[in-house]
LOGUGU-782108 format. One record per atom (N, C-alpha, C): residue in three letters; x, y, z. Coordinates in steps of 0.02 Angstrom, whole numbers, plus 50000, padded with zeros to 5 digits. Layout:
ALAXYZ;...
//
This chain:
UNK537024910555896;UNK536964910755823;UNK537494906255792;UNK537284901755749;UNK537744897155711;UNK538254902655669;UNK538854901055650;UNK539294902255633;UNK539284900055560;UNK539604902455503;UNK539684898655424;UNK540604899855424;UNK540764893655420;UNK541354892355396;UNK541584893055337;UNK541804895255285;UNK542064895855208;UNK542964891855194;UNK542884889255196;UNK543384882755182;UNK543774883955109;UNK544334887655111;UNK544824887855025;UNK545374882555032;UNK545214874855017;UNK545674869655016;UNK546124869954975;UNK546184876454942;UNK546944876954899;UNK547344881954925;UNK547234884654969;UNK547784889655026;UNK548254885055035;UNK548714888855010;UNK549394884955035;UNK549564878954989;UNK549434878954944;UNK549464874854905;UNK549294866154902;UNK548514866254946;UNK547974861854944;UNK548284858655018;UNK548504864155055;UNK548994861455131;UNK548334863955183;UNK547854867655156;UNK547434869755210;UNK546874862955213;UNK546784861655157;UNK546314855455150;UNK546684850155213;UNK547184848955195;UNK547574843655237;UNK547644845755323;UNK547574851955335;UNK547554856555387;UNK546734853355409;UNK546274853155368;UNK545604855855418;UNK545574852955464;UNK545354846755452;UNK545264842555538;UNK545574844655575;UNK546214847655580;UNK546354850755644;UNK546204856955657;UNK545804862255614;UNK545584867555622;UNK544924865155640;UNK544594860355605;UNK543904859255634;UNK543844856855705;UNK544294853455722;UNK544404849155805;UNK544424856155861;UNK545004860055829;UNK545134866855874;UNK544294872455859;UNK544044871555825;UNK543384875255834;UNK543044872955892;UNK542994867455870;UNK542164859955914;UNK542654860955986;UNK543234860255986;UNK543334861456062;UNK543404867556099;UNK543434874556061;UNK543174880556090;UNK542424881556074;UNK542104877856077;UNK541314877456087;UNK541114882156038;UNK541354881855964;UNK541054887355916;UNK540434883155878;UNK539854884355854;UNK539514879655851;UNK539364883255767;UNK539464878055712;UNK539624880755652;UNK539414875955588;UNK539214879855531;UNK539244874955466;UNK539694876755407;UNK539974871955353;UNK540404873555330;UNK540334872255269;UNK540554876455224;UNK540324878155156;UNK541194877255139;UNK541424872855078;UNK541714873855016;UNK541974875454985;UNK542444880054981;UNK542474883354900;UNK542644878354839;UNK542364878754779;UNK542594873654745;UNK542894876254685;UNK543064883354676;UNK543374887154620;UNK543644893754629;UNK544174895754615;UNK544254901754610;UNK543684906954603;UNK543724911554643;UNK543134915754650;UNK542504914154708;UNK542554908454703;UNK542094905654747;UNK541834905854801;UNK542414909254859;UNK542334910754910;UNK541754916654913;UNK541824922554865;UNK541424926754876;UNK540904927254883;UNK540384922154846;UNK539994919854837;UNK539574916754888;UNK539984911854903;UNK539784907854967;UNK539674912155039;UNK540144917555042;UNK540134921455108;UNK539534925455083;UNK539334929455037;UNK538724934255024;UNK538304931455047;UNK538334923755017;UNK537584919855024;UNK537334916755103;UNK537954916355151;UNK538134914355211;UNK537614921655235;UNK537794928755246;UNK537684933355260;UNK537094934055237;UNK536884933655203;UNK535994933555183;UNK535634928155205;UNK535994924355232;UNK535564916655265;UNK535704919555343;UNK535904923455357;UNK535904925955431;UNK536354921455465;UNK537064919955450;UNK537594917355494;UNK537774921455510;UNK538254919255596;UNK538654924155596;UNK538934920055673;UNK539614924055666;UNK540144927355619;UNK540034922255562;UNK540694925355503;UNK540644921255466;UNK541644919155479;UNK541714914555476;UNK542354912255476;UNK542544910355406;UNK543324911555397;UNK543634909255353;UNK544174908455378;UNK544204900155328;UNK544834893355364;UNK545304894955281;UNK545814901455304;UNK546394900255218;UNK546694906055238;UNK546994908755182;UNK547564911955184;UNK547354919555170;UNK547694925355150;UNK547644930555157;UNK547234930755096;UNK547224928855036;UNK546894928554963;UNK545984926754986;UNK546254923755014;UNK545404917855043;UNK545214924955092;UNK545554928855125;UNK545164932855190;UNK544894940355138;UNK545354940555062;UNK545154946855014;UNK544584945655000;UNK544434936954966;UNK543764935354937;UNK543384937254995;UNK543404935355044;UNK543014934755097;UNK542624943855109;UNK543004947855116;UNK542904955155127;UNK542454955955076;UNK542654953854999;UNK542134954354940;UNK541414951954949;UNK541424944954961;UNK540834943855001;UNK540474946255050;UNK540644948555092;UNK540364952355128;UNK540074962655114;UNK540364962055086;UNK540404967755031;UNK539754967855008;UNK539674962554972;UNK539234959254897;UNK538604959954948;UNK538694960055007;UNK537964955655028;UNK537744962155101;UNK537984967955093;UNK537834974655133;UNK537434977755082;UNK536814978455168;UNK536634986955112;UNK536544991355102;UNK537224994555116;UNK537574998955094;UNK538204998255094;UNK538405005355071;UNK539245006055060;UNK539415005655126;UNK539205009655185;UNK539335010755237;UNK539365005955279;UNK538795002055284;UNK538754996555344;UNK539354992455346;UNK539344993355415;UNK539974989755453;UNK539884981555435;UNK540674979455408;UNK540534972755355;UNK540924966555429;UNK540554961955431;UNK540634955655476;UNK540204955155536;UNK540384952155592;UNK541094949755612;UNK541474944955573;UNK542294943055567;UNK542464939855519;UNK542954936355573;UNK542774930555580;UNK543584924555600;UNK544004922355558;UNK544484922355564;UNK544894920255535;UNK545494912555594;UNK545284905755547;UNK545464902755536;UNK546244900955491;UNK546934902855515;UNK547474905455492;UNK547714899855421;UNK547554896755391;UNK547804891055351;UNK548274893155283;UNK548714898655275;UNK548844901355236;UNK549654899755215;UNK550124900755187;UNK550724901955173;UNK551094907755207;UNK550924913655223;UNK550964918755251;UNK550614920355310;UNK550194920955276;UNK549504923255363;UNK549894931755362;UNK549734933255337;UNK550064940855323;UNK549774945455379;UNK548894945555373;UNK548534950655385;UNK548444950355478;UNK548414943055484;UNK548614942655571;UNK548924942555599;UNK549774942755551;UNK550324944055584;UNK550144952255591;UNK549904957855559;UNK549724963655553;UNK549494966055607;UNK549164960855636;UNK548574961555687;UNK548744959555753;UNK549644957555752;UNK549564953255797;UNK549304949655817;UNK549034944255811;UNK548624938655800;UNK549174931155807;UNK548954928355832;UNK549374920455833;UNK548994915655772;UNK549564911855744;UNK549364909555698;UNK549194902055696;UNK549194899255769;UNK549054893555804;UNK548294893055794;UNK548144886555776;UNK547234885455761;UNK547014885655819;UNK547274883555889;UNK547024883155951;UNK546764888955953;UNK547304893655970;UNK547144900255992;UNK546744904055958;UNK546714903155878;UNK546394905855834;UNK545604904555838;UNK545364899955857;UNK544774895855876;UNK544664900655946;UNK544884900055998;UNK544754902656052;UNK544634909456034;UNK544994914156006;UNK544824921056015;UNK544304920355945;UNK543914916355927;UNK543434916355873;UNK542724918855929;UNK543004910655965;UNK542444910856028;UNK542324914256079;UNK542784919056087;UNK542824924456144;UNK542094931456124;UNK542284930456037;UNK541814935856029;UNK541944940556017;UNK542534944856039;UNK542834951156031;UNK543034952955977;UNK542874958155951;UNK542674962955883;UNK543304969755893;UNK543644968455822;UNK544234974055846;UNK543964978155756;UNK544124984955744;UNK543664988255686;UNK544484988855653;UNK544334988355611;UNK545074990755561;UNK544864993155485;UNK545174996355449;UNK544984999455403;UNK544834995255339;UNK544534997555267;UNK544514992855208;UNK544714994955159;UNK545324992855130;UNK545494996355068;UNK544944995255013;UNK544984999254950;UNK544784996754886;UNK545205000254833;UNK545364993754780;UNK545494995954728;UNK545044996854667;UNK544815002854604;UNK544505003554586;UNK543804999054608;UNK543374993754602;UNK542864988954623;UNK542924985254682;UNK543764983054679;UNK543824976254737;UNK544094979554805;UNK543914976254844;UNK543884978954929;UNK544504974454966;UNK545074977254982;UNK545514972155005;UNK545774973855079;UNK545914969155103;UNK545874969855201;UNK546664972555211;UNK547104968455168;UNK547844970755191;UNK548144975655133;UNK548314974355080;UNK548654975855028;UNK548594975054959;UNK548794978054923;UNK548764978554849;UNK549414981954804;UNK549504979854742;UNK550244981754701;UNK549914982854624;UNK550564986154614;UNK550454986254536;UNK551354986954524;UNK551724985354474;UNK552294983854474;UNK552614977654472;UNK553174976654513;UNK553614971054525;UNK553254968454565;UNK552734969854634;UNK552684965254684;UNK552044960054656;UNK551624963054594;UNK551214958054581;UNK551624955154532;UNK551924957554493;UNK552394951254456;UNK553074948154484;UNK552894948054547;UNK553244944054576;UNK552674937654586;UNK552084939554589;UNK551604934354612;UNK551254930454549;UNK551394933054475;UNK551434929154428;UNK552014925454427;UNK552594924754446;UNK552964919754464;UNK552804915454511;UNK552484919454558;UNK552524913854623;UNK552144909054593;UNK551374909354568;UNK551004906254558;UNK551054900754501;UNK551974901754489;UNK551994896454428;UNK552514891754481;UNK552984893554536;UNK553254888054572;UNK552794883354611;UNK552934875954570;UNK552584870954626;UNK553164865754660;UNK553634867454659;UNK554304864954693;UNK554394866554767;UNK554334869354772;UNK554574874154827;UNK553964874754883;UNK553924875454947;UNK553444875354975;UNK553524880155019;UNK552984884155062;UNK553074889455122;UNK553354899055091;UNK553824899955158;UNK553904907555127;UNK554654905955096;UNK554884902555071;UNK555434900155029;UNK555154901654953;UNK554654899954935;UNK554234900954878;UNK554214909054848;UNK554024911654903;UNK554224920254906;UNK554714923654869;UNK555274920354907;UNK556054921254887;UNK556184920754824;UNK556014916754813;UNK556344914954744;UNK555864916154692;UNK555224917954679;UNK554844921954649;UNK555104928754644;UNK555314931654686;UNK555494939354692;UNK556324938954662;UNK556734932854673;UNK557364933754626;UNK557074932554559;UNK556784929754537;UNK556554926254467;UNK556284935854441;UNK555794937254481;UNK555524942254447;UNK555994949654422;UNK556454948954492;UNK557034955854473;UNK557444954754434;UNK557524947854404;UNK558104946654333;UNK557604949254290;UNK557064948754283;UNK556584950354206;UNK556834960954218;UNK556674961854261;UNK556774970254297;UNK556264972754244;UNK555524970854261;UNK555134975654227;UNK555214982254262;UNK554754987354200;UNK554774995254235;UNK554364997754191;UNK553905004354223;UNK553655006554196;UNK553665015354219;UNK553475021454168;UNK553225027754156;UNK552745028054202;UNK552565029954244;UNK551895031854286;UNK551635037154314;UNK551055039854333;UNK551155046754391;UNK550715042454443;UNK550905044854490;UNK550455045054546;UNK550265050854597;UNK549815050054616;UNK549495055354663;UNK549155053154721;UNK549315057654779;UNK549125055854853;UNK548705062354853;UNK548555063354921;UNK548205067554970;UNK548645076454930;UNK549365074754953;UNK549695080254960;UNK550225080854929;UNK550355078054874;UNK550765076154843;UNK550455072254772;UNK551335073754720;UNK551115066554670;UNK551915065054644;UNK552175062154579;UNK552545060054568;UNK552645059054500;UNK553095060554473;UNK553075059454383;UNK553725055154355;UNK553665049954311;UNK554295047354318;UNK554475040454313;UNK554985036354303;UNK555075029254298;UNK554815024054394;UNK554585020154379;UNK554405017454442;UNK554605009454431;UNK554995004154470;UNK554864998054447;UNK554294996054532;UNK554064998354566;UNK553474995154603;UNK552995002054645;UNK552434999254642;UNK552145004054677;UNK551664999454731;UNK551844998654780;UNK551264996254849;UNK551054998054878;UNK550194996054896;UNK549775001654958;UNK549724994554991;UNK549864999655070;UNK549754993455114;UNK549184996355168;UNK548574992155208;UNK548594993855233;UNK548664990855322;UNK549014983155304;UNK549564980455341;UNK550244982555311;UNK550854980755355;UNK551454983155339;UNK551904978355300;UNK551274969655303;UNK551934963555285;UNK551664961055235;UNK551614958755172;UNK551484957155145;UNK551934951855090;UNK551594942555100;UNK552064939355060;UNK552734936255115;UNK552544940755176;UNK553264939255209;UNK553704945355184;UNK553634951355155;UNK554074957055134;UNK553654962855173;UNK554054967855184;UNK553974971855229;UNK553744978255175;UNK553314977455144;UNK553344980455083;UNK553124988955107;UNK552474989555140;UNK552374995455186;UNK552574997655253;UNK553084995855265;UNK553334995555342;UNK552864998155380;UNK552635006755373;UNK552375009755420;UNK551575009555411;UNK551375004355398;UNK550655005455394;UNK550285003055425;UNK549665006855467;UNK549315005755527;UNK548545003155485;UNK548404998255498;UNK547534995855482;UNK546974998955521;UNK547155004355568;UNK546545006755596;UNK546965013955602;UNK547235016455560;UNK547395023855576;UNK546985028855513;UNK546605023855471;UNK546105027255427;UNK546395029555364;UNK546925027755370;UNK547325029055290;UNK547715023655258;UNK547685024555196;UNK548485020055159;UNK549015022155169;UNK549515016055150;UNK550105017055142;UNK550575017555067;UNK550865020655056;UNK550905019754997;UNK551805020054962;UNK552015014954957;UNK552695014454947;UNK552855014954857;UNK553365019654851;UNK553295016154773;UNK554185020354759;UNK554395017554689;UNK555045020054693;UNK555295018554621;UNK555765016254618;UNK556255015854550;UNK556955014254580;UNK557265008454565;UNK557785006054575;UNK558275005854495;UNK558585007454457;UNK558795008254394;UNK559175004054365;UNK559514999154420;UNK559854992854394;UNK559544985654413;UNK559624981354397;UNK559514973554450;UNK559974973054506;UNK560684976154508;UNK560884975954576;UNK560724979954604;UNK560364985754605;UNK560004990354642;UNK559514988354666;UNK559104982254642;UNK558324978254657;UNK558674974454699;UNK559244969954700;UNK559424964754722;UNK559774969654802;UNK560204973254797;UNK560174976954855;UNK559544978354899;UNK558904979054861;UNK558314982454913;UNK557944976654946;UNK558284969554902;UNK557774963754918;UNK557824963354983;UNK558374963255027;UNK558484960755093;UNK558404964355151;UNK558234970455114;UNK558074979255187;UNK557054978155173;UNK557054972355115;UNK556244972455107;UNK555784967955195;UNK556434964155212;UNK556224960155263;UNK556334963655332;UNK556414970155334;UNK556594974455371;UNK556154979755401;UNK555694979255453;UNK555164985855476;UNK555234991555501;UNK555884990755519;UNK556254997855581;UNK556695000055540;UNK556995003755567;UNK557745006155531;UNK558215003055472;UNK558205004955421;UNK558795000955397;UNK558224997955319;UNK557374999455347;UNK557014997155274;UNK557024998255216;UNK556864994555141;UNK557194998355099;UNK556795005455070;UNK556145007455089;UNK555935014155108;UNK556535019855106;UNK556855018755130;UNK557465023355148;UNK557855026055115;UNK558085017855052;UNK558445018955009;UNK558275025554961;UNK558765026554930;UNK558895029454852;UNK558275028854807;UNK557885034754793;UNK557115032454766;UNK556695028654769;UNK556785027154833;UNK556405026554859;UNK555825031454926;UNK554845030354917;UNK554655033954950;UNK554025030455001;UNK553975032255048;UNK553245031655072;UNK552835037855105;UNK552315037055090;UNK552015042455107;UNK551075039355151;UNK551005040955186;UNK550125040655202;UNK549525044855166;UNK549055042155138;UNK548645046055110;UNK547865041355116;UNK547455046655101;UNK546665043455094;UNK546455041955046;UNK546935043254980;UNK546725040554915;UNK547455042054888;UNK547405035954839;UNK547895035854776;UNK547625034854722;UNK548125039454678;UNK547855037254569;UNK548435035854563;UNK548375034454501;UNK549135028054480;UNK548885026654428;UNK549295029754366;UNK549305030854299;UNK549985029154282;UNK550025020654220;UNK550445017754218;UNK550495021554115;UNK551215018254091;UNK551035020754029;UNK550855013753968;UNK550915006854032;UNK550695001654007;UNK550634999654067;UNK549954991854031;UNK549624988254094;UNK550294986654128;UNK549874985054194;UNK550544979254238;UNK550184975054272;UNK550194971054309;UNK549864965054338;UNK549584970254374;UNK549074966054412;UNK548824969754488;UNK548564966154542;UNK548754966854594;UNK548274960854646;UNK547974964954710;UNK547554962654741;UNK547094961954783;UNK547324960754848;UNK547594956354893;UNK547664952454959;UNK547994946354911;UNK548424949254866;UNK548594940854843;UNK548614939554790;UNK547924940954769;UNK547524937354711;UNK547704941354646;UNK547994939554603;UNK548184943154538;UNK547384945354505;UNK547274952854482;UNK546744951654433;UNK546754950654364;UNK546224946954319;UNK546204942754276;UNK546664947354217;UNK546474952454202;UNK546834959054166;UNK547344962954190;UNK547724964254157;UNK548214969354171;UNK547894977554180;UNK548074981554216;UNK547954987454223;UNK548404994754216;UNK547994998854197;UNK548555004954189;UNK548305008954199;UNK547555011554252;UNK547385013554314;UNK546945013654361;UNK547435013054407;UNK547175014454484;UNK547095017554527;UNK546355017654556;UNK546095023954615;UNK546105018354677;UNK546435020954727;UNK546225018254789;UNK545885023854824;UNK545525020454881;UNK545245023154946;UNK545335017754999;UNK545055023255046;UNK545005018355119;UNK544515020855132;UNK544135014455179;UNK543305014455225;UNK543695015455299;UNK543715019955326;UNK544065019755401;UNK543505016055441;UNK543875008955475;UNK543605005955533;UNK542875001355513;UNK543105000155428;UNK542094997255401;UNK542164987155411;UNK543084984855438;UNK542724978955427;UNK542914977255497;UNK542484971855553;UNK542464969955594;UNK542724963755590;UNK543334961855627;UNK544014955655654;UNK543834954155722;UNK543764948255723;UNK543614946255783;UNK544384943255811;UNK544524947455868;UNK545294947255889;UNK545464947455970;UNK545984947455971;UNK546094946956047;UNK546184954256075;
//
């Protein structure tokens, strides 16, 4: 069965475009036999993968970054029918700034290898978040970590996970904060918060934002806290790059907890993102869930 490629030449800041031929060379020489679709706009990807999946490709590959693999889940989403049906197989082609969700996965982020275990075939099940509508593979924020990503998305200086960095200092001088409650499984929370993150990888951005969160253990992760000064933010920035002992989880109001659903009631909007992707509106609430084991990774 032919394969559909979905191509986001602005991953990485138009570095995946410059990437393909060598992602395309490392396909054609693990004998993946494939056609390749485009994206030519924001949003676009989704689109293209639904329509891939109704034309009977498969797998469907995507050559970009963790934002490009959210659209991608949406697409595939868009184009099941049902809620239930198991969504892919999905390759992933690593061309990203991060590559967040296969570092998650343990996954190599080498096109060779990435190509080869496309072509091996092997199907590993991992879970699917959603926030209120949108379906996301690794992670999602509301707080500081998406307005950290309205900064990021204004540095064009800077290139790689350096870009990160200094988005996340830029954003903890502003030290937004907000009133919120939230609620888990077994628990909730009432009170000042400056971030709240569900992961259901542990890395996100290159920050260790959910440390303990498993993609096939059927639940979220859900970190969220209140730091009360900027040197209290600026203290947690560097235990953020931290998964074991010593994360900033640990700290001083800081919490994580596992659950099968979260609400998250802000007392004003705050940004929100997806796998990345900021959405167009600000929000002030959110229901998550998890699909245990609904999207299929083709992995080693």
């Amino acid at each position: 069965m032919t394969a559909k490629v979905v191509l986001n030449p602005y991953s990485n800041r138009w570095n995946a475009q410059a990437r393909w031929p060598e992602a395309e060379a490392a396909l054609k020489a693990a004998g993946v036999e494939f056609e390749v679709a485009i994206s030519q706009n924001k949003g676009g990807i989704v689109e293209l993968v639904a329509q891939a999946v109704r034309d009977g490709f498969s797998p469907i590959i995507i050559a970009g970054g963790d934002g490009s693999i959210g659209d991608a889940v949406n697409g595939l989403a868009q184009a099941a029918r049902s809620g239930e049906e198991p969504l892919g197989p999905l390759g992933i082609m690593p061309l990203g700034s991060a590559n967040d969700l296969i570092f998650n996965l343990n996954m190599s982020a080498d096109l060779g290898e990435a190509a080869r275990v496309i072509a091996a075939g092997k199907i590993r099940r991992v879970d699917l978040g959603m926030l209120n509508s949108r379906y996301f593979a690794n992670n999602s924020a509301a707080g500081l970590e998406p307005y950290v990503t309205t900064k990021h998305e204004r540095i064009h200086w800077i290139k790689g996970m350096a870009r990160y960095l200094v988005a996340a200092v830029w954003a903890i001088m502003d030290k937004p904060e907000w009133q919120g409650e939230v609620r888990w499984d077994d628990g909730e929370y009432k009170g000042p918060l400056s971030l709240v993150s569900i992961g259901n990888g542990r890395r996100t951005g290159g920050f260790f934002m959910t440390p303990h969160a498993d993609p096939t253990d059927g639940k979220l992760t859900l970190a969220f806290g209140y730091r009360g000064t900027r040197l209290g933010l600026f203290q947690a920035l560097p235990r953020a790059f931290k998964e074991g002992e010593g994360s900033y989880v640990e700290m001083d109001g800081m919490h994580e907890v596992h659950s099968t659903k979260v609400s998250i009631h802000l007392d004003h909007p705050s940004p929100a993102h997806t796998d990345g992707e900021l959405f167009t509106d600000q929000v002030k609430d959110f229901e998550y869930s998890i699909q245990p084991g609904r999207l299929q990774i083709l992995a080693p």
